[in-house]
N, C-alpha and C positions, 0 to 999 in steps of 0.2 A: 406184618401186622403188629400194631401194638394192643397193649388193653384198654387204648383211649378208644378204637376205632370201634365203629357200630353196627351192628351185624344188620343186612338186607333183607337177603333170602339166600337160601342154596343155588346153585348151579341146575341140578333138577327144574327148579321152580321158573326157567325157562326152556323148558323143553315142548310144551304146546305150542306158544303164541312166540315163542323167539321174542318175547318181553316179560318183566314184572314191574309194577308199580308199588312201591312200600310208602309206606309213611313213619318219618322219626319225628320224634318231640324236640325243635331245638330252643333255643333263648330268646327269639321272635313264637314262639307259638309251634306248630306243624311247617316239616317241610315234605312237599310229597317231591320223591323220584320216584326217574323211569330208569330201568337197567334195559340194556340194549342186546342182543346178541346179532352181532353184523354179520354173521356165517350163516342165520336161520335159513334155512329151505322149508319152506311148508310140505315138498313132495316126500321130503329126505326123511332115513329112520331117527326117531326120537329118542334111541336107545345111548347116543354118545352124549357127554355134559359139556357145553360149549368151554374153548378153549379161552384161556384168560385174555390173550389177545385180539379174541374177535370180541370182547364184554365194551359196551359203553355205558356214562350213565350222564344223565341232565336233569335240571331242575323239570320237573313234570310242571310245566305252567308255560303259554305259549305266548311268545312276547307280543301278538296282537290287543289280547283283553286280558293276558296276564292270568287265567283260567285253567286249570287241568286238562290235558290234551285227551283223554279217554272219555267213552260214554259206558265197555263195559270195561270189568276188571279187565287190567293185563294185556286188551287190545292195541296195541297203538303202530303195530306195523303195517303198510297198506299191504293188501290182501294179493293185487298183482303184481308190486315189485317192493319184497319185504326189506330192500334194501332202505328204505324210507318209510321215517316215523309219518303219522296221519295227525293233524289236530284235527276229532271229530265236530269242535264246533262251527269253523268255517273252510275244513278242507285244506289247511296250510299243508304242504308235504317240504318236509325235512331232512337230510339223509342222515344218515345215522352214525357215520364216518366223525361227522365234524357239527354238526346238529344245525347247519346253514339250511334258511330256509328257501327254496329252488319256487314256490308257488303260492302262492294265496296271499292273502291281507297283510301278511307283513313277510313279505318278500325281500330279501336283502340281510333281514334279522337272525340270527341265533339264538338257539337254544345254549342255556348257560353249563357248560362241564362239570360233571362234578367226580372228584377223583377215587378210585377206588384200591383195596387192596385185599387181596385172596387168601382161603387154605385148599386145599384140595378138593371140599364140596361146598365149600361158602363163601360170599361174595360180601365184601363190611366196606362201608363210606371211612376214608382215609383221611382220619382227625386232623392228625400233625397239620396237615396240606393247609385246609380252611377254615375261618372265622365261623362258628355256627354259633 
């Protein structure tokens, strides 16, 4: 981590939905992510903080209408295979792996990466990496 990079959320702060959604200020205006945790189990205990390995993150905005993939906070993993993000405006499903879109309106498309780097309970968007 350096002092350029920007803090998200904790680790914690995906332990319900196995997502968080943040929003940073960049030199285009806001950009909203989505952080990922590819390891969530909805049945599993919520007691361990996902490992840095299973953490993803993408641009929260769904390359069909270009839109924020959430309707409420933090939801965006489908409910029966949380392996796969949800765009709730037209039902795109995503995995979460590679953020390639498997179904809906814009099928074929991905979601854009965005790079991340950790401390022991916080998760910060990785300056060096990208132009913001």
């Amino acid at each position: 981590m350096t002092n350029q990079d920007i803090f998200l959320c904790n680790k914690s702060d995906l332990k319900q939905t196995g997502a968080f959604g943040a929003t940073i200020d960049d030199t285009n205006g806001k950009l909203d992510i989505v952080i990922i945790d590819m390891a969530f189990d909805i049945s599993a205990s919520k007691s361990f903080l996902p490992s840095e390995e299973s953490l993803k993150a993408y641009i929260n905005s769904c390359p069909h209408l270009s839109m924020p993939m959430e309707t409420f906070d933090h939801e965006f993993l489908d409910k029966e295979d949380p392996s796969l993000i949800v765009c709730s405006t037209h039902g795109a499903r995503f995995r979460s792996t590679d953020g390639f879109c498997l179904s809906g309106p814009c099928s074929g498309s991905s979601l854009t990466p965005i790079p991340l780097t950790f401390t022991e309970e916080a998760i910060y968007l990785k300056i060096e990496s990208i132009d913001i």
